[in-house]
Structure formats: C-alpha cells, structure tokens
PyMOL Python script that loads the backbone (N, CA, C, O; Angstrom):
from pymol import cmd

cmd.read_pdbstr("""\
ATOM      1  N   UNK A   1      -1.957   9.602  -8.521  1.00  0.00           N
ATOM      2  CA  UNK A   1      -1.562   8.420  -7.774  1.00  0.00           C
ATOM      3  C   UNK A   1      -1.627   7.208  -8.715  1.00  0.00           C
ATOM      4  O   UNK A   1      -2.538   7.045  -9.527  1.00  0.00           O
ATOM      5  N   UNK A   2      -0.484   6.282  -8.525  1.00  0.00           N
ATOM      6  CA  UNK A   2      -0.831   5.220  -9.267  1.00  0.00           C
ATOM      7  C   UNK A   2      -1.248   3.961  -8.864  1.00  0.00           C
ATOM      8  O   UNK A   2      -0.998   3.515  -7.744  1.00  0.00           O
ATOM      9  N   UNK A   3      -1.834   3.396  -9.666  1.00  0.00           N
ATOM     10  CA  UNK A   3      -2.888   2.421  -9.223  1.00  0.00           C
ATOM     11  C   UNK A   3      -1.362   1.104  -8.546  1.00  0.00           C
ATOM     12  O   UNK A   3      -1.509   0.189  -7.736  1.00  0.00           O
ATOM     13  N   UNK A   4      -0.137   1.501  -9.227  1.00  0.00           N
ATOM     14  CA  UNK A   4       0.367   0.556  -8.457  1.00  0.00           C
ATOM     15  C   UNK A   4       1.228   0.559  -7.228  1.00  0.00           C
ATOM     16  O   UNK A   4       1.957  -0.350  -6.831  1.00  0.00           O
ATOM     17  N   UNK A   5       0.980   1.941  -6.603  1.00  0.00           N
ATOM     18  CA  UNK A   5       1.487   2.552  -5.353  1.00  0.00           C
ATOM     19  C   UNK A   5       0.135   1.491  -4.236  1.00  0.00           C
ATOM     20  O   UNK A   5       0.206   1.156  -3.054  1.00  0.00           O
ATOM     21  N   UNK A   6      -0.514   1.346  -4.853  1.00  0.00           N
ATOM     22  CA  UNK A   6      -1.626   0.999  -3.999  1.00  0.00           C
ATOM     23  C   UNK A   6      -1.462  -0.578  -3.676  1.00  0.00           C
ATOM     24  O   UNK A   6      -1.464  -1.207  -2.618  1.00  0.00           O
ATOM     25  N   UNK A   7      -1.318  -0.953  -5.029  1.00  0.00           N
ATOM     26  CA  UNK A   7      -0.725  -2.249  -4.694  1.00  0.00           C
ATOM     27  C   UNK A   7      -0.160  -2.486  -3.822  1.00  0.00           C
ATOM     28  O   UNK A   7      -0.545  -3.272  -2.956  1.00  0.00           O
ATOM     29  N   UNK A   8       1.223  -1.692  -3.808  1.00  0.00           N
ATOM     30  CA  UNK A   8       2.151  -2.246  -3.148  1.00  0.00           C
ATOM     31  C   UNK A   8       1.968  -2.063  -1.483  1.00  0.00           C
ATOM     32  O   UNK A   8       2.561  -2.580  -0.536  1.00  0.00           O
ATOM     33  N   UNK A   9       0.843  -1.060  -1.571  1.00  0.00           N
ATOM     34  CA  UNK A   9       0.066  -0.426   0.042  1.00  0.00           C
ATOM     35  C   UNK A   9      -0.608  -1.673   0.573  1.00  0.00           C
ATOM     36  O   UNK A   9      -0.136  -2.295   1.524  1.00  0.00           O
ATOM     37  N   UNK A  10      -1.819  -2.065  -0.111  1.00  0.00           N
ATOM     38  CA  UNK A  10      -2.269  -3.425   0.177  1.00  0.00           C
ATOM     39  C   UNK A  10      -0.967  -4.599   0.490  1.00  0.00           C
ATOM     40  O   UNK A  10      -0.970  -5.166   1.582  1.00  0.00           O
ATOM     41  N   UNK A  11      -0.116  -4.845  -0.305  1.00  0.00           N
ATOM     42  CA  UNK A  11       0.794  -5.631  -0.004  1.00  0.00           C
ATOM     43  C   UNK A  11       1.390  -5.808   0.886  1.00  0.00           C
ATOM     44  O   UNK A  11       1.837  -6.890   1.267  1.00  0.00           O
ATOM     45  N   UNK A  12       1.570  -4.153   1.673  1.00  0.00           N
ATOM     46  CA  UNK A  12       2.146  -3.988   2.715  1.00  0.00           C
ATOM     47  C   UNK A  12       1.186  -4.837   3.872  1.00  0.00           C
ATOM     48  O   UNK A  12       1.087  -5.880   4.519  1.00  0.00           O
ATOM     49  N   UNK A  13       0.792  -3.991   3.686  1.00  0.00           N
ATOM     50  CA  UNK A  13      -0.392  -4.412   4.922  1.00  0.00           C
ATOM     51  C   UNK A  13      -0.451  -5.816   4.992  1.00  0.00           C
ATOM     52  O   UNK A  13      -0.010  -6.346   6.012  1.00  0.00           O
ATOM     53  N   UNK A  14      -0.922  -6.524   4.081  1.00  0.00           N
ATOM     54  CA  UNK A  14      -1.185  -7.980   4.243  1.00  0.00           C
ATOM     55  C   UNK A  14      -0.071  -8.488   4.401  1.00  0.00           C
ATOM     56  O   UNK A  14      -0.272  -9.525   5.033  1.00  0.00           O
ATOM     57  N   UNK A  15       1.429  -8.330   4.121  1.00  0.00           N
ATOM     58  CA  UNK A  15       2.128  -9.243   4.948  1.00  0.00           C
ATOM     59  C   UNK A  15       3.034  -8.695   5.959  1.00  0.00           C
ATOM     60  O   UNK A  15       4.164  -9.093   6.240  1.00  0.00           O
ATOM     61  N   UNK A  16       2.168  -7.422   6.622  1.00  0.00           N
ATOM     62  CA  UNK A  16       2.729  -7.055   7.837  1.00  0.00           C
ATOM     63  C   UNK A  16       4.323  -6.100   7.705  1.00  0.00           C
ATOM     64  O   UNK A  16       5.047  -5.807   8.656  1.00  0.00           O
ATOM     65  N   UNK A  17       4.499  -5.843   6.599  1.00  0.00           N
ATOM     66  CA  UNK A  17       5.550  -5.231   6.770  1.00  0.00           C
ATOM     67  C   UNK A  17       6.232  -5.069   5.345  1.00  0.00           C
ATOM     68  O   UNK A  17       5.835  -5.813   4.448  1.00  0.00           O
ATOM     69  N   UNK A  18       7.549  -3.853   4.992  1.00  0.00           N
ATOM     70  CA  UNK A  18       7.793  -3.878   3.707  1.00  0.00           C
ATOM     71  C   UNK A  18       8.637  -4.912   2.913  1.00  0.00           C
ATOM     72  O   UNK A  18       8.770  -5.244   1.735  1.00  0.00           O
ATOM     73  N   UNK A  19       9.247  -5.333   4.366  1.00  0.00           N
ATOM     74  CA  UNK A  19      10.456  -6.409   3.427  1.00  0.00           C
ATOM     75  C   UNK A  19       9.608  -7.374   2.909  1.00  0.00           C
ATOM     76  O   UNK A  19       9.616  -7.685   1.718  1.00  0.00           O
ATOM     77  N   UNK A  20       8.630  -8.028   4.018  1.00  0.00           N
ATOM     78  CA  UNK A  20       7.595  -9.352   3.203  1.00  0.00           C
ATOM     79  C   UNK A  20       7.183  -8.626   1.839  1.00  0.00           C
ATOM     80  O   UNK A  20       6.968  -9.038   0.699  1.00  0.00           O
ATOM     81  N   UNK A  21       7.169  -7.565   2.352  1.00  0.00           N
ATOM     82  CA  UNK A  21       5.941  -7.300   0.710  1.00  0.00           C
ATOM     83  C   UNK A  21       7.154  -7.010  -0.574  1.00  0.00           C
ATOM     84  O   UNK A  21       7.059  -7.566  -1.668  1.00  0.00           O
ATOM     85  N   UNK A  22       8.044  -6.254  -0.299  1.00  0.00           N
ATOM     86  CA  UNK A  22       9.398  -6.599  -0.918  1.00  0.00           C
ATOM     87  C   UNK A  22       9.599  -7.924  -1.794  1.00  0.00           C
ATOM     88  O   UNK A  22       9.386  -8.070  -2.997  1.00  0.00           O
ATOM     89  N   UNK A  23      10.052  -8.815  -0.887  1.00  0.00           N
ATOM     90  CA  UNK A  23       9.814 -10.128  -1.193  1.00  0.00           C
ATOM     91  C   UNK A  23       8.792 -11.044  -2.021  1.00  0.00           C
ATOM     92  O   UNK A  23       9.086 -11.845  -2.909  1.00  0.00           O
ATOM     93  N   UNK A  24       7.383 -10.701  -1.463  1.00  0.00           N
ATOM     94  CA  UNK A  24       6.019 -10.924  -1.970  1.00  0.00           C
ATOM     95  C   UNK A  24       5.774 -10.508  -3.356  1.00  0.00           C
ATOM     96  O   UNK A  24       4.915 -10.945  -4.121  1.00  0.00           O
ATOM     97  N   UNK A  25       6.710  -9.541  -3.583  1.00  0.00           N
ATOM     98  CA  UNK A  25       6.180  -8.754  -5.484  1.00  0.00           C
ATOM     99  C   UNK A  25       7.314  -9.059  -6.067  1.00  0.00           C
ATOM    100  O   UNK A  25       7.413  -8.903  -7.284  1.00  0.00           O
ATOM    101  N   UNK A  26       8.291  -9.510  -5.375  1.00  0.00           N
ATOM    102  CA  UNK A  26       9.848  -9.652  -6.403  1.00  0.00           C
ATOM    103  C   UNK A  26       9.941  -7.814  -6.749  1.00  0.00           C
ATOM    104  O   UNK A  26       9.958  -7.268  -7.852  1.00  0.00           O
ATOM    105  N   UNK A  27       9.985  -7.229  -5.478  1.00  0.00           N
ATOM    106  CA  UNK A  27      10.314  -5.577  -5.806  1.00  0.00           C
ATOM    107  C   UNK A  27      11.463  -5.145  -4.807  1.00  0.00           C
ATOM    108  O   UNK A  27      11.548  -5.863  -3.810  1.00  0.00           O
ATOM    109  N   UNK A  28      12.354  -4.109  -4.897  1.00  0.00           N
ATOM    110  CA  UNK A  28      13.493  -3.772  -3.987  1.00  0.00           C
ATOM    111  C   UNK A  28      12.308  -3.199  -3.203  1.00  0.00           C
ATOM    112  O   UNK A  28      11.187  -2.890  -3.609  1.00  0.00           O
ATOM    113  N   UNK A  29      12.977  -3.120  -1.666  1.00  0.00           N
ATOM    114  CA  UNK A  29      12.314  -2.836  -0.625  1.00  0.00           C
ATOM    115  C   UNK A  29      12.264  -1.343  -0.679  1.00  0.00           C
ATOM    116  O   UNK A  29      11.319  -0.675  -0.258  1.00  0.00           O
ATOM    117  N   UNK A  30      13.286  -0.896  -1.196  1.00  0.00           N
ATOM    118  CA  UNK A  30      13.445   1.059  -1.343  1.00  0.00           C
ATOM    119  C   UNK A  30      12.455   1.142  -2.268  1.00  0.00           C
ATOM    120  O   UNK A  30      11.806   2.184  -2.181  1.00  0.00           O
ATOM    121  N   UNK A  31      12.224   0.621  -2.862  1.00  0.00           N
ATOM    122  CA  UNK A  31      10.830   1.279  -4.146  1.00  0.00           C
ATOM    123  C   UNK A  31       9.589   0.847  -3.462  1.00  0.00           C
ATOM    124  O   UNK A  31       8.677   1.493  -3.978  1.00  0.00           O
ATOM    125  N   UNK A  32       9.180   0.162  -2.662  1.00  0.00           N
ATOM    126  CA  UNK A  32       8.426   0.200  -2.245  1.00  0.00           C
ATOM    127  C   UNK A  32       8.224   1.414  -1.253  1.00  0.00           C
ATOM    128  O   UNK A  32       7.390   2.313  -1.360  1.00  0.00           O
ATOM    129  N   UNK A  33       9.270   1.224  -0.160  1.00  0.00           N
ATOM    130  CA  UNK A  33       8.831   2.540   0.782  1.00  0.00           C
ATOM    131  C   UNK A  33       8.683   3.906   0.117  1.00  0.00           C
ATOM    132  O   UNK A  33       7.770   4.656   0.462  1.00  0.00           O
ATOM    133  N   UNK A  34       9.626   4.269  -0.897  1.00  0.00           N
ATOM    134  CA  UNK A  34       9.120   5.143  -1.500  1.00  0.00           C
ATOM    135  C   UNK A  34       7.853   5.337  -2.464  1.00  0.00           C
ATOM    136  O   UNK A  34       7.518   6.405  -2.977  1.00  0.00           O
ATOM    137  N   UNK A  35       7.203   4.077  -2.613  1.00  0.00           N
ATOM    138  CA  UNK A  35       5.950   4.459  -3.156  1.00  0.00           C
ATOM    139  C   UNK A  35       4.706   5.233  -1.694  1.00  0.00           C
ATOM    140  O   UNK A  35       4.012   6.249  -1.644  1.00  0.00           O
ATOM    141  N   UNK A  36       4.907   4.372  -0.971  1.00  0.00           N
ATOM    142  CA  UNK A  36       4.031   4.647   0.532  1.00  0.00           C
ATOM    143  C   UNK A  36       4.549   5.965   0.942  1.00  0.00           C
ATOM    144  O   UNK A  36       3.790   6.768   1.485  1.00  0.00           O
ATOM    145  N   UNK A  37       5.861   6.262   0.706  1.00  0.00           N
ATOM    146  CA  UNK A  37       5.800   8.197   0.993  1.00  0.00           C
ATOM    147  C   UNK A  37       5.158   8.304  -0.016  1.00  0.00           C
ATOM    148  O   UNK A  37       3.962   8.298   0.275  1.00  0.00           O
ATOM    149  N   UNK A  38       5.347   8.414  -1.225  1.00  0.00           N
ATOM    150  CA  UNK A  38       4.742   9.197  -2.305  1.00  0.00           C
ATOM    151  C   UNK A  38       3.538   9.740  -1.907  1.00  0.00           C
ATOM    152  O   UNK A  38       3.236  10.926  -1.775  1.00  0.00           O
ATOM    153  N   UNK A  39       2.500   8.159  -1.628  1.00  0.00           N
ATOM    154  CA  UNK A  39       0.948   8.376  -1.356  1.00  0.00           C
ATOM    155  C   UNK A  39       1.058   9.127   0.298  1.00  0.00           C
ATOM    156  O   UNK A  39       0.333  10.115   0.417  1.00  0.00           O
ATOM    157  N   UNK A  40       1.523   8.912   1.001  1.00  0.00           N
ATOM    158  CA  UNK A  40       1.471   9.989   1.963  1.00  0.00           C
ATOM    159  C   UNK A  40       1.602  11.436   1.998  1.00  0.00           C
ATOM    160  O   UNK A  40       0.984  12.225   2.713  1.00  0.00           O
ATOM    161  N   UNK A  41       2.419  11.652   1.199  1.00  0.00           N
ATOM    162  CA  UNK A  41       2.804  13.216   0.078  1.00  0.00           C
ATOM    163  C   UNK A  41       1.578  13.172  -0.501  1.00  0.00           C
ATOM    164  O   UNK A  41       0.895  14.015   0.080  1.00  0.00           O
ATOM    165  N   UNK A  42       1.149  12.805  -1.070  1.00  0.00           N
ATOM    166  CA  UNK A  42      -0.031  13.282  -2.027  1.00  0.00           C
ATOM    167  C   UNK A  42      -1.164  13.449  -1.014  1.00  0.00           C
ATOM    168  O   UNK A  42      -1.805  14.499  -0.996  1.00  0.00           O
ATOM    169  N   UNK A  43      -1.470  12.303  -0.050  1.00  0.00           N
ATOM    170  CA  UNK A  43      -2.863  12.616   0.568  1.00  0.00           C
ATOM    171  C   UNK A  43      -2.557  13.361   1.731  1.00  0.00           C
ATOM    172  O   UNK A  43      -3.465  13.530   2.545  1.00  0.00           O
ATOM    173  N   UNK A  44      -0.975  14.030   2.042  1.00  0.00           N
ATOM    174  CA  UNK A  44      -1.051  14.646   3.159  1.00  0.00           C
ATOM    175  C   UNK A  44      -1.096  14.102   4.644  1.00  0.00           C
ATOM    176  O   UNK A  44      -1.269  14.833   5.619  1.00  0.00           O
ATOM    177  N   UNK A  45      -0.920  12.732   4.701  1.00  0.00           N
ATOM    178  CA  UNK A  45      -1.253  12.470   5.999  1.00  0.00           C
ATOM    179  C   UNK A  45      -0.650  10.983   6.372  1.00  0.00           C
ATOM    180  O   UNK A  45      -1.197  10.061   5.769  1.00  0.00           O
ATOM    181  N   UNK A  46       0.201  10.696   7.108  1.00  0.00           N
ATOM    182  CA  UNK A  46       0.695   9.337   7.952  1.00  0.00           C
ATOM    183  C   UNK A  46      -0.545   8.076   7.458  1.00  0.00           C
ATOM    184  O   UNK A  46      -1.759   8.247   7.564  1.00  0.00           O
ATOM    185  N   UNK A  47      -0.042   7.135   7.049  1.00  0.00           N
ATOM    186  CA  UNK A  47      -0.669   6.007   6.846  1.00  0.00           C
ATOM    187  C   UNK A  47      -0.739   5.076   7.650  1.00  0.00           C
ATOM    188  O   UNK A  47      -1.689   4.335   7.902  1.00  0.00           O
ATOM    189  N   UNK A  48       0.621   5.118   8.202  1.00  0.00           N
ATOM    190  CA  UNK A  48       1.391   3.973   9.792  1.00  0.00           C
ATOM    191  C   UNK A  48       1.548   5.107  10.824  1.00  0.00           C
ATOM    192  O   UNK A  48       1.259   6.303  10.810  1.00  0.00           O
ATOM    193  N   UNK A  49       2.055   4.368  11.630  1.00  0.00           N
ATOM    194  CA  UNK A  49       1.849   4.744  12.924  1.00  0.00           C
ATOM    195  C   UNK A  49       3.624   3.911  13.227  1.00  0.00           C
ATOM    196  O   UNK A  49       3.843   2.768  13.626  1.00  0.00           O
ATOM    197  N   UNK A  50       4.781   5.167  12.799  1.00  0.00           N
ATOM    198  CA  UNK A  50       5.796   4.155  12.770  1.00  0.00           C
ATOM    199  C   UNK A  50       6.866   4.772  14.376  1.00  0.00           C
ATOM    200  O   UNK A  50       8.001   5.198  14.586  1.00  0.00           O
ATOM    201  N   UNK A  51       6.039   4.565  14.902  1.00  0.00           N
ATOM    202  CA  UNK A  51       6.374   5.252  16.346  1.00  0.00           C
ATOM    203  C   UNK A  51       7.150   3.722  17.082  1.00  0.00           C
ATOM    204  O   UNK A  51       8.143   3.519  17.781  1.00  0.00           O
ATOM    205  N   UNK A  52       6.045   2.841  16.459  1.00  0.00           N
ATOM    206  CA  UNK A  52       6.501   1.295  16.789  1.00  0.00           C
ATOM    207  C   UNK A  52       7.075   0.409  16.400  1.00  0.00           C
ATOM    208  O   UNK A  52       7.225   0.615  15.196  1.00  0.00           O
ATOM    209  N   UNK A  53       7.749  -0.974  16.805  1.00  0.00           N
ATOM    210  CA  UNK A  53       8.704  -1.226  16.322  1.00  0.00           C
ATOM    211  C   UNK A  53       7.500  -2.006  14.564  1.00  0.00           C
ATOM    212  O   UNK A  53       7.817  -1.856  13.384  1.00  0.00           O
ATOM    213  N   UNK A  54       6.691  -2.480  14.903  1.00  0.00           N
ATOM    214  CA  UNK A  54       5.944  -2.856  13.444  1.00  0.00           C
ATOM    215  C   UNK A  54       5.113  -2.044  12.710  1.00  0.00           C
ATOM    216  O   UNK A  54       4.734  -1.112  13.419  1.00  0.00           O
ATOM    217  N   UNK A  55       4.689  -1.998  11.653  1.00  0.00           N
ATOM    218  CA  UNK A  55       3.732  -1.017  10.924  1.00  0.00           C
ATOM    219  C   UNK A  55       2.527  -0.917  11.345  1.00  0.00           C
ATOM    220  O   UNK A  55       1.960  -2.009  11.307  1.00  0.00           O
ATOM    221  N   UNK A  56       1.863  -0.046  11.745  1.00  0.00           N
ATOM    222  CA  UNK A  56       0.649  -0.044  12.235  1.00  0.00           C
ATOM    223  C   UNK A  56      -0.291   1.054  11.362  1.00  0.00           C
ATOM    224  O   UNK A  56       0.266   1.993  10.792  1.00  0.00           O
ATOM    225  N   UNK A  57      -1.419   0.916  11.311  1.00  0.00           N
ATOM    226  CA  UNK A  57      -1.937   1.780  10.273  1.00  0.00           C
ATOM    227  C   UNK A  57      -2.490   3.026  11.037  1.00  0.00           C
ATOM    228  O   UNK A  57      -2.980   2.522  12.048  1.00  0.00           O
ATOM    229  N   UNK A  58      -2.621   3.955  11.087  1.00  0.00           N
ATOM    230  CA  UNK A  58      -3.424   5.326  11.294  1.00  0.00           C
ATOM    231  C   UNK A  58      -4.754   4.972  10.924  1.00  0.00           C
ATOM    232  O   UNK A  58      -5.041   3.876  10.443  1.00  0.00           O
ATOM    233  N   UNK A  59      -5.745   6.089  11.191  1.00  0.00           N
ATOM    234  CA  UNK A  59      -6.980   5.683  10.879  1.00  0.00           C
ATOM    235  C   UNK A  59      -7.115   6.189   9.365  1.00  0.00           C
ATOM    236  O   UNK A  59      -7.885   5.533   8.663  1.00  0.00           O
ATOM    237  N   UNK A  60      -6.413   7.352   8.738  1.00  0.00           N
ATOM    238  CA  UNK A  60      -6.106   7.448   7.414  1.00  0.00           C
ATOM    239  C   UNK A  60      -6.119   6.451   6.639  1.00  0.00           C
ATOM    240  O   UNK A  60      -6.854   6.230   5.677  1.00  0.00           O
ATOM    241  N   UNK A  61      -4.921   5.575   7.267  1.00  0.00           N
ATOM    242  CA  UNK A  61      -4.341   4.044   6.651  1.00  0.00           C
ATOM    243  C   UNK A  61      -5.110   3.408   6.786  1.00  0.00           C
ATOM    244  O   UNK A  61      -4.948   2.596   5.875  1.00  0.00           O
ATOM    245  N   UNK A  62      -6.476   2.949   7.651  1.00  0.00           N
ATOM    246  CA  UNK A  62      -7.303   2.264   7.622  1.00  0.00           C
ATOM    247  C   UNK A  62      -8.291   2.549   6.433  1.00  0.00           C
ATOM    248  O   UNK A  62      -8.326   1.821   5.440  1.00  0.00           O
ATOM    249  N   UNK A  63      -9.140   3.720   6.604  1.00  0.00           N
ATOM    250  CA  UNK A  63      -9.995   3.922   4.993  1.00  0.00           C
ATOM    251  C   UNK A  63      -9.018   4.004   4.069  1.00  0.00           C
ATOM    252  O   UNK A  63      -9.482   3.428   3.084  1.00  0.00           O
ATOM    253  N   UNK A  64      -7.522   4.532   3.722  1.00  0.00           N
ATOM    254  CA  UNK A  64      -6.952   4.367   2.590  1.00  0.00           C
ATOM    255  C   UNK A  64      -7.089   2.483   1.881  1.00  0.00           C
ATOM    256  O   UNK A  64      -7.384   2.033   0.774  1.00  0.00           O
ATOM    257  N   UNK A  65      -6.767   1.962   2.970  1.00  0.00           N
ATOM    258  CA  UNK A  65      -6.372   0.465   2.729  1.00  0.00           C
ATOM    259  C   UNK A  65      -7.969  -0.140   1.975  1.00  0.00           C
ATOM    260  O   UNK A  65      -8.138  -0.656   0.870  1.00  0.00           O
ATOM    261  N   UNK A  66      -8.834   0.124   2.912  1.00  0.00           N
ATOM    262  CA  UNK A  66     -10.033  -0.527   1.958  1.00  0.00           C
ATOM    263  C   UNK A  66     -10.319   0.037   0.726  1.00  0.00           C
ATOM    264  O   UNK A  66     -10.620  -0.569  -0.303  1.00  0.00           O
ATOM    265  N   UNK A  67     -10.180   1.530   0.928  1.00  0.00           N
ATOM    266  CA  UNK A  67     -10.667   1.935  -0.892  1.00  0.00           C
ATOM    267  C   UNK A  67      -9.812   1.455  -1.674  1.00  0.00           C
ATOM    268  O   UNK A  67     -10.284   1.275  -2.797  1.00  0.00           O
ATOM    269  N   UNK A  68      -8.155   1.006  -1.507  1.00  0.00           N
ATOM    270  CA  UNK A  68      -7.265   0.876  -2.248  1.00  0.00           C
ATOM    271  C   UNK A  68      -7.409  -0.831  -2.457  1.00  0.00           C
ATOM    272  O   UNK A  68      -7.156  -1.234  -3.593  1.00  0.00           O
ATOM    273  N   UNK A  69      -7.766  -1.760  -1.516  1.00  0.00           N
ATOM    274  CA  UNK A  69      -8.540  -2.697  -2.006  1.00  0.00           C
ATOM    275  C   UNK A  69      -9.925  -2.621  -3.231  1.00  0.00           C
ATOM    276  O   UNK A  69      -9.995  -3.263  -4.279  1.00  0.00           O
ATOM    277  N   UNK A  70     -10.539  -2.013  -2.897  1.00  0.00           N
ATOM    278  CA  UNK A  70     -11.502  -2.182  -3.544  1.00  0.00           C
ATOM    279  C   UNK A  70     -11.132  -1.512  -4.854  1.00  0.00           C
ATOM    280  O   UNK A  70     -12.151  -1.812  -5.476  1.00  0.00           O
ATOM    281  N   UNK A  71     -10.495  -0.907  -5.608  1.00  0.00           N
ATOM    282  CA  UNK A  71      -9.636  -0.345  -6.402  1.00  0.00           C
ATOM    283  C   UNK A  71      -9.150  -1.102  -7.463  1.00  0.00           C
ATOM    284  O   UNK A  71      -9.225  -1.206  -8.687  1.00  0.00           O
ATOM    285  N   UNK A  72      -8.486  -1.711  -6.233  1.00  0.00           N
ATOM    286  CA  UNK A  72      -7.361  -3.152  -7.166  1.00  0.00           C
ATOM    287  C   UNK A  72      -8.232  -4.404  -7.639  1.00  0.00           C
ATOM    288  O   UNK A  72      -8.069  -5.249  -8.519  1.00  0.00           O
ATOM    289  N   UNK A  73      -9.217  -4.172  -6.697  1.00  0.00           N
ATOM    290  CA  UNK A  73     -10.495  -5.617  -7.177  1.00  0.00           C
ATOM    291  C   UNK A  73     -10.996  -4.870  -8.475  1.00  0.00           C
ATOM    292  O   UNK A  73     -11.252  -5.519  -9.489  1.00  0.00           O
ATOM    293  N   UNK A  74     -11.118  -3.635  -8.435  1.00  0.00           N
ATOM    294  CA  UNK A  74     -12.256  -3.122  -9.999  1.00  0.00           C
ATOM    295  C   UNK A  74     -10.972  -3.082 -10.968  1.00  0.00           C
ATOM    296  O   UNK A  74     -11.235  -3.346 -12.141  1.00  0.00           O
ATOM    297  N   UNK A  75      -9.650  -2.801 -10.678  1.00  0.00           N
ATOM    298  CA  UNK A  75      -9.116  -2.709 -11.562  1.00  0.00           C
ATOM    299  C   UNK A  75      -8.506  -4.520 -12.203  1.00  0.00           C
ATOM    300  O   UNK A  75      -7.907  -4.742 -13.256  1.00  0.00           O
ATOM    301  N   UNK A  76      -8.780  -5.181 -11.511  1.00  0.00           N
ATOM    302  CA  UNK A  76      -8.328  -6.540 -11.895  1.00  0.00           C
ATOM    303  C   UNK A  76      -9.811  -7.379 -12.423  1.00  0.00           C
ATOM    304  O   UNK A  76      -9.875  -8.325 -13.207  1.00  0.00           O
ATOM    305  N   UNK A  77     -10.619  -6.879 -11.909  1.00  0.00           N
ATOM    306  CA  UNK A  77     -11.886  -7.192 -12.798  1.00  0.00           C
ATOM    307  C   UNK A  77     -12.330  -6.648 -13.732  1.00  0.00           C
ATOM    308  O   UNK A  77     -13.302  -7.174 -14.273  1.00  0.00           O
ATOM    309  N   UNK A  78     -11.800  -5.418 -14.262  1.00  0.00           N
ATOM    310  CA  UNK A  78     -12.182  -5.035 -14.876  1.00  0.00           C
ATOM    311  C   UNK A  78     -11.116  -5.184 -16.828  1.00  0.00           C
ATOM    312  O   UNK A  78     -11.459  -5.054 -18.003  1.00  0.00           O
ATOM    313  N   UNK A  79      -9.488  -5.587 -15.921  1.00  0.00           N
ATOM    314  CA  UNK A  79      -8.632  -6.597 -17.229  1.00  0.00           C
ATOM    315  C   UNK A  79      -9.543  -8.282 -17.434  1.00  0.00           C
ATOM    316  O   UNK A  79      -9.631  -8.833 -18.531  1.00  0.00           O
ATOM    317  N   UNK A  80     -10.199  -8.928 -16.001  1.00  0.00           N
ATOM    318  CA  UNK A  80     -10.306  -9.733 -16.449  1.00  0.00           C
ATOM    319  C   UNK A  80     -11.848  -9.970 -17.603  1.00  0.00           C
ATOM    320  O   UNK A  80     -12.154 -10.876 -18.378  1.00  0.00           O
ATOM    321  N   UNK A  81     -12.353  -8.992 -17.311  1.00  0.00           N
ATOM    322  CA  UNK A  81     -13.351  -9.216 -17.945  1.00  0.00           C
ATOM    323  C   UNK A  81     -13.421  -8.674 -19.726  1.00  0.00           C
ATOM    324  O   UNK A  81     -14.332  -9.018 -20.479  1.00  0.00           O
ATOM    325  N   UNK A  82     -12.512  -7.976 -20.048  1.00  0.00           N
ATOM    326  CA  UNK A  82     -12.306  -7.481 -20.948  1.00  0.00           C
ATOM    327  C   UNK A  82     -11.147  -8.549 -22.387  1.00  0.00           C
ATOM    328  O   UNK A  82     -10.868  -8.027 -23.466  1.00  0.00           O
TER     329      UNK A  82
END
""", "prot")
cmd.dss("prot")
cmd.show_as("cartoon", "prot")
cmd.util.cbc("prot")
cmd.orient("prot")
C-alpha cells in the first residue's frame, strides 16, 4: 500500500467527498477513486458505505482513517525532522 493512497483516503474524508478532494490535491478525480479501490482490494473490505447519496465510512473506514492519519503525521514528521 502506498503511503499516498492514504493520503488521498484522509483527503477524502475531510472534505466529504472525491471531487473536493480531487480539487483539494490538484489530482484527477479518477486517480483518486482508483486509489480508494486499490486500498479496498488490498484490505478486502468496503471503506464507504456508498449505498448513499454521500460517502459514508464503514466501520473498516473508520479504524482505516485514523491509522492512516496517524501514518501521514509520522510520515510528515518524520521528513520534517530529518
């Protein structure tokens, strides 16, 4: 998995959806959703809950989202400190 699939997972989340986060990274919106399958392919399991008309997280998507925070904090503290 790459550390910047996660990114773009957090991204999602925080602005509610892929186009914001699209928008938010200066990234096409198709590379994003295909990063969020990817990590769903890999861990096997729904992240959203896309039954609805907005993204909603699974409880998967809930512990995915914090470890993948806390991730991006060690990995950005850990360029800045270096």
């Amino acid at each position: 998995m790459d550390i910047k699939h996660m990114k773009y997972f957090v991204e999602v989340v925080k602005q509610g959806g892929m186009t914001n986060a699209s928008k938010s990274l200066y990234i096409a919106q198709p590379t994003i959703s295909k990063a969020i399958k990817d990590i769903e392919a890999e861990m096997a399991v729904p992240l959203f809950d896309r039954s609805k008309r907005s993204l909603v997280l699974t409880d998967a998507g809930k512990i995915f989202y914090e470890k993948a925070q806390q991730l991006c904090s060690i990995e950005e503290s850990t360029y800045n400190a270096v």
